[in-house]
C-alpha atoms as one frame of an Amber mdcrd trajectory, in Angstrom:
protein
  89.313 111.355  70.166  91.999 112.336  72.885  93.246 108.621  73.179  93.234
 108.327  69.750  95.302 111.104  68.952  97.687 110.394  72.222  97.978 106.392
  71.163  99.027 107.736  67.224 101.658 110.606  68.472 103.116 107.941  70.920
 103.246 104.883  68.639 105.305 107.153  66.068 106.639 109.328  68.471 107.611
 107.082  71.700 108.000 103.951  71.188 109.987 102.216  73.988 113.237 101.743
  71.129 113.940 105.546  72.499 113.608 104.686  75.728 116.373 101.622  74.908
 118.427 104.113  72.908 118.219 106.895  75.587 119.427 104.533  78.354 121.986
 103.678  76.581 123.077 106.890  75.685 123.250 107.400  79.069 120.220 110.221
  79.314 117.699 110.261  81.960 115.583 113.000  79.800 113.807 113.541  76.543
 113.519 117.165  75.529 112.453 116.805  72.379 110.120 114.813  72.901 108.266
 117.102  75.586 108.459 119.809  72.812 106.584 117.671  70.750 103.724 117.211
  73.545 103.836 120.859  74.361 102.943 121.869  70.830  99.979 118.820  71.320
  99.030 120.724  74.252  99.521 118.393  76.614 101.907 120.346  79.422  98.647
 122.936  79.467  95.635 120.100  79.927  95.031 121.652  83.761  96.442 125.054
  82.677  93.529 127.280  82.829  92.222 128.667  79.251  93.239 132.615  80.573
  97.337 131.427  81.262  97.395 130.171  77.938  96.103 126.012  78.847  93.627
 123.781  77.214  91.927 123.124  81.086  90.815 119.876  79.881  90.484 118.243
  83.176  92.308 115.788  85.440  89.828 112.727  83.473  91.866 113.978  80.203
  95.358 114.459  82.136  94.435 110.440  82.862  94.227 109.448  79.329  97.378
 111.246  78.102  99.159 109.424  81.202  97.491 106.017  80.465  98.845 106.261
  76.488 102.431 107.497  77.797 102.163 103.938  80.323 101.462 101.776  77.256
 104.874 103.020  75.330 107.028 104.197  78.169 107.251 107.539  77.109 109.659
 110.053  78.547 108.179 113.139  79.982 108.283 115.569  82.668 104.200 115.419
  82.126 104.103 114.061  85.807 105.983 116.867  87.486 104.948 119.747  85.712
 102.077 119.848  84.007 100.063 117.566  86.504 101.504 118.385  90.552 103.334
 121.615  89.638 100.193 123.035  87.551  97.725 122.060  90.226  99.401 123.045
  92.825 100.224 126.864  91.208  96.556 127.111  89.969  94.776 126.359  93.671
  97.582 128.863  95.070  96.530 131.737  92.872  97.519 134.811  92.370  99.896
 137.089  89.244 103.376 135.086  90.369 101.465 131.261  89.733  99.504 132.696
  86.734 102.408 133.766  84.977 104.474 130.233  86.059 101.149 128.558  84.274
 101.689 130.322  81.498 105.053 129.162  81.225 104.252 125.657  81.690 101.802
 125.758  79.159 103.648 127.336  76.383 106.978 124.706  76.992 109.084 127.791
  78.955 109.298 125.982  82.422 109.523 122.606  83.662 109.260 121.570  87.321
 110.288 118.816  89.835 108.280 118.450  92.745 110.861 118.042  96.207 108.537
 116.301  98.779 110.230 113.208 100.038 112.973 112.633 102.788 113.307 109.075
 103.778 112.488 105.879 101.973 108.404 105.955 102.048 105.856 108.953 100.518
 105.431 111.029 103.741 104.629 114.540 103.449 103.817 115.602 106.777 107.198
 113.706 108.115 108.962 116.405 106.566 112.670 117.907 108.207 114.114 120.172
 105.881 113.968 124.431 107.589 113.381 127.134 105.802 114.765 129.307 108.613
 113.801 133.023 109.094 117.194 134.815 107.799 116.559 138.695 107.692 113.833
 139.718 105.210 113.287 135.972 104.123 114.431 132.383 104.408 117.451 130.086
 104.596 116.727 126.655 103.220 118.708 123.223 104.762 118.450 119.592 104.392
 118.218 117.436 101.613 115.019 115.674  99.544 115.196 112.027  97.717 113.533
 110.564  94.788 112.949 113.620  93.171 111.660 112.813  89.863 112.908 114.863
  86.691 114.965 116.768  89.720 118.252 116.716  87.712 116.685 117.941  84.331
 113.796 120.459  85.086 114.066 124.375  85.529 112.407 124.652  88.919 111.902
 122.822  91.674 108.892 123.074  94.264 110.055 121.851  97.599 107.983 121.729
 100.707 110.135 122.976 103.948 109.444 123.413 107.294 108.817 126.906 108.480
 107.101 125.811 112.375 106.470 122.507 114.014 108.322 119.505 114.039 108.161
 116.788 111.413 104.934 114.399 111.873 102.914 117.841 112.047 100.575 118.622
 108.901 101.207 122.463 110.226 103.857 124.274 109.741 104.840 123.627 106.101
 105.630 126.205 103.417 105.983 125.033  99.599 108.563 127.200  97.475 109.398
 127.430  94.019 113.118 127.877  93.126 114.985 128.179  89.900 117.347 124.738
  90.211 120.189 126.651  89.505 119.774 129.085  92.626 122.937 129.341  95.078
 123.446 126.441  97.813 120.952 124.046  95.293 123.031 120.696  94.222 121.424
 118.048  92.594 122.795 114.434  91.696 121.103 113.029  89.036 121.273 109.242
  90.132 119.770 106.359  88.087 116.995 104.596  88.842 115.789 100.833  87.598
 113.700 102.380  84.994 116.504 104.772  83.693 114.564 107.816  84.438 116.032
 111.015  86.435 115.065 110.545  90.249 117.515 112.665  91.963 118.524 113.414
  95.307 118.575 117.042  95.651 120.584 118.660  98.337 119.782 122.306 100.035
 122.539 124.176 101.586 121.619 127.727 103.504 119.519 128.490 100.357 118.018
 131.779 100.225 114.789 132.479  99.566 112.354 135.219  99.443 108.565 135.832
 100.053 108.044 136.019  96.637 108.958 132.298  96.134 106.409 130.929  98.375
 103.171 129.243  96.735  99.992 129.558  98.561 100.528 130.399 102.426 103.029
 130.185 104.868 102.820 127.142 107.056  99.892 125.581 104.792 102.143 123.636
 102.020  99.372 120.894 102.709  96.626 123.113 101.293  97.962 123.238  97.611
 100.231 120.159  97.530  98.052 117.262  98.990  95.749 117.926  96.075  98.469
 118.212  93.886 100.016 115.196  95.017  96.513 113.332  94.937  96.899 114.525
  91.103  99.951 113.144  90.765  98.696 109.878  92.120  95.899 109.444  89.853
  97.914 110.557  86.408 100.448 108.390  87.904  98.055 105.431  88.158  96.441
 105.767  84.943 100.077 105.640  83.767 100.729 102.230  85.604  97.476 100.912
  84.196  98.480 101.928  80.643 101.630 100.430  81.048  99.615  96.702  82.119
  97.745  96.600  79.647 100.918  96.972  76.865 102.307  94.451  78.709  99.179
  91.603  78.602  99.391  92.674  74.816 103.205  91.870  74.456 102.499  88.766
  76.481  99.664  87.699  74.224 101.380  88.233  71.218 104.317  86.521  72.545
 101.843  83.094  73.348 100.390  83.350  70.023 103.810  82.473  68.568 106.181
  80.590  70.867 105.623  77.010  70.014 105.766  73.936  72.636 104.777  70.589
  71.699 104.235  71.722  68.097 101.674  74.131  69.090 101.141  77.634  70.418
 101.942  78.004  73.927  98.601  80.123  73.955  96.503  76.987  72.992  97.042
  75.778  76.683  94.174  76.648  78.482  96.280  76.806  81.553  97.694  79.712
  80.111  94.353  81.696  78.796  93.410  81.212  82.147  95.871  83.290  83.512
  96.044  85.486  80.422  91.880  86.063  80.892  92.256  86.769  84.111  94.677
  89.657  84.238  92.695  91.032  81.389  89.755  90.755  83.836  92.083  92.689
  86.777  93.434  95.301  84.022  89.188  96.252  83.203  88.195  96.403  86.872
  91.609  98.639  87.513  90.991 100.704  84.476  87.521 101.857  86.591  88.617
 103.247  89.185  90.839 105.282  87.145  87.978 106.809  85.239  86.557 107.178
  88.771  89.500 108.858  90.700  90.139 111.545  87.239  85.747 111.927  87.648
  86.251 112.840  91.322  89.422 115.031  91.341  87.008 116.935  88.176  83.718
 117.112  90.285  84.876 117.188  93.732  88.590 117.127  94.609  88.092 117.934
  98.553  86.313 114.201  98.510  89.000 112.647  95.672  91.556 110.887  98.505
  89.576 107.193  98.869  88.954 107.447  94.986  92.826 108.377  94.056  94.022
 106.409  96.708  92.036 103.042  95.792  92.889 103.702  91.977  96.563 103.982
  93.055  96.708 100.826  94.994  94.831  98.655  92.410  96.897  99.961  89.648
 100.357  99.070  91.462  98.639  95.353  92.248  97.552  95.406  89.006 100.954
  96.277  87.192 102.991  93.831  89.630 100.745  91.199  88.431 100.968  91.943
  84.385 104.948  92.311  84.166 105.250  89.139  86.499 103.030  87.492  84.049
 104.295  88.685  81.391 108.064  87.650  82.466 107.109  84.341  83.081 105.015
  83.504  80.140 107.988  85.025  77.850 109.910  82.780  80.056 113.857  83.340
  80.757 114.156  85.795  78.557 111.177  87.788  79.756 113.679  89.577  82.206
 116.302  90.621  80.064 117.115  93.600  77.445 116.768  91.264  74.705 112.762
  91.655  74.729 110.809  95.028  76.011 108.936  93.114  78.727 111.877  93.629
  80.821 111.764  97.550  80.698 108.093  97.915  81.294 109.332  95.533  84.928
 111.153  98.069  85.952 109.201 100.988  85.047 106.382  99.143  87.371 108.435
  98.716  89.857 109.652 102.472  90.667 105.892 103.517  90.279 104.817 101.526
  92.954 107.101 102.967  95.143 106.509 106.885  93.862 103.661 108.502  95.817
 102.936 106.631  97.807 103.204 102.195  97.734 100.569 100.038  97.977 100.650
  99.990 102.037 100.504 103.834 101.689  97.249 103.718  99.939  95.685 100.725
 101.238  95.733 102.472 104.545  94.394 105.865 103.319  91.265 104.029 101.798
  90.702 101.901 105.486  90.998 105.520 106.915  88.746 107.297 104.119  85.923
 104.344 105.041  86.605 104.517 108.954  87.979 101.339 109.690  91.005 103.063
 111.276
């Protein structure tokens, strides 16, 4: 009933035309259109039912990420209502309850400040959050920080102790983006979407703006970010299978030879057989949202093998898919293009394939 309800609202209300029109437009955002899912309910599926959520579960967050894949829909669903709302809800106390609350109801959306260089790396963080009086003075600069030009808040991981490579020593904060010494260029990424590099000059912050403990960012954000991964997944496999059904629709017209190109058994081969790679994917994304429900301290080889298969998976059905449409497959002219791109910057977002193919050699011992 969920997907049913998602794939109707997004059809109507998403279709990738507003992506087209908002890139050209020049917008990396889509408020209205999150107002629209907040009045679904959909920024308060992992809100619990006390802050005002539905606390439907990370298998439901899945679904509602999978449908936004297969249209391209704009959201800060990601950021906010998947990391940000996990990570406030394991941290606990009146300060996260209330931000909840705000999340759920449409009053606050967040960006989620982790990366530095050019891979995911938590731990390799560099950024201080120096001791400066009573609280902190925040330096250094984070990069590929999705919705980080357009949402209200931003949680950013710093380092309080250690140097970078250590797991210890991190403190997460959550700032208002307008806050003193905060400058954020918006960028523009491939798939038009706002991944901005976010730069932190001697900003101050307080006790009050840390989430969870100090020193133990990893305790709230790894299984945020292991949230993140598997909505983000589900996403990428929504997003495949759109674009096997553009490409099959496309073979059942284009004519070669006087016939349809998808009469050539060459091509149902290769048609069948990312079908058969989109079903296998679509698993262990019902496995990794199952896990992260039932028991999220053992969720990493689960998320981790359901985010690697879903970025082979999408890198296979937008290459297909651009060379079955042929030249054209590429280009603006045809959507086939778009959902490219849109594969391509989730592969690289949490974590690429190497990233997760590694975790799940590590999760099963063989390094």
């Amino acid at each position: 009933m969920l997907r049913e309800a998602a794939r109707g609202f997004l059809d109507d209300a998403a279709p990738v035309s507003r992506l087209r029109a908002m890139r050209d437009d020049g917008r990396t955002g889509d408020p209205d259109l999150w107002a629209r899912m907040v009045e679904m309910g959909w920024a308060g599926v992992l809100v619990p039912e006390a802050a005002g959520g539905a606390d439907m579960g990370h298998r439901a967050a899945g679904i509602l990420a999978e449908e936004m894949g297969r249209t391209l829909a704009v959201s800060p669903f990601l950021s906010t209502a998947v990391i940000a709302a996990t990570a406030l809800r394991l941290a606990g106390g009146p300060a996260a309850g209330e931000a909840l609350g705000a999340i759920a109801a449409g009053r606050r959306t967040y960006a989620v400040a982790v990366d530095e260089g050019r891979k995911f790396a938590p731990a390799a963080t560099g950024m201080t959050a120096e001791r400066s009086g009573n609280g902190y003075s925040l330096t250094g600069t984070k990069t590929f920080v999705a919705d980080g030009a357009n949402a209200a808040r931003i949680l950013v991981v710093a380092r309080t102790s250690g140097t970078p490579g250590d797991a210890v020593g991190l403190t997460l904060f959550d700032l208002e983006r307008g806050r003193a010494g905060i400058a954020a260029d918006p960028g523009r990424s491939i798939d038009s979407l706002d991944r901005a590099t976010i730069r932190f000059q001697d900003v101050e912050a307080t006790g009050a703006d840390i989430v969870g403990a100090q020193d133990e960012a990893l305790s709230v954000l790894s299984p945020a970010l292991r949230a993140g991964q598997a909505a983000l997944a589900a996403e990428m496999t929504g997003l495949s299978a759109a674009a096997l059904h553009l490409t099959i629709a496309f073979m059942k017209e284009r004519r070669q030879f006087d016939r349809p190109i998808g009469s050539f058994q060459a091509l149902q081969f290769r048609a069948a057989h990312l079908w058969s790679d989109i079903e296998m994917t679509a698993s262990t994304i019902v496995n990794a949202g199952r896990m992260l429900d039932t028991d999220p301290q053992r969720a990493t080889l689960a998320v981790s093998l359901a985010k690697a298969r879903a970025t082979a998976t999408a890198r296979l059905a937008v290459s297909e898919g651009v060379q079955l449409h042929g030249g054209v497959g590429v280009t603006d002219a045809l959507d086939m293009g778009f959902y490219m791109k849109r594969a391509r910057v989730g592969a690289e977002w949490l974590g690429d394939y190497g990233y997760h193919a590694a975790e799940v050699a590590r999760e099963r011992g063989l390094r």
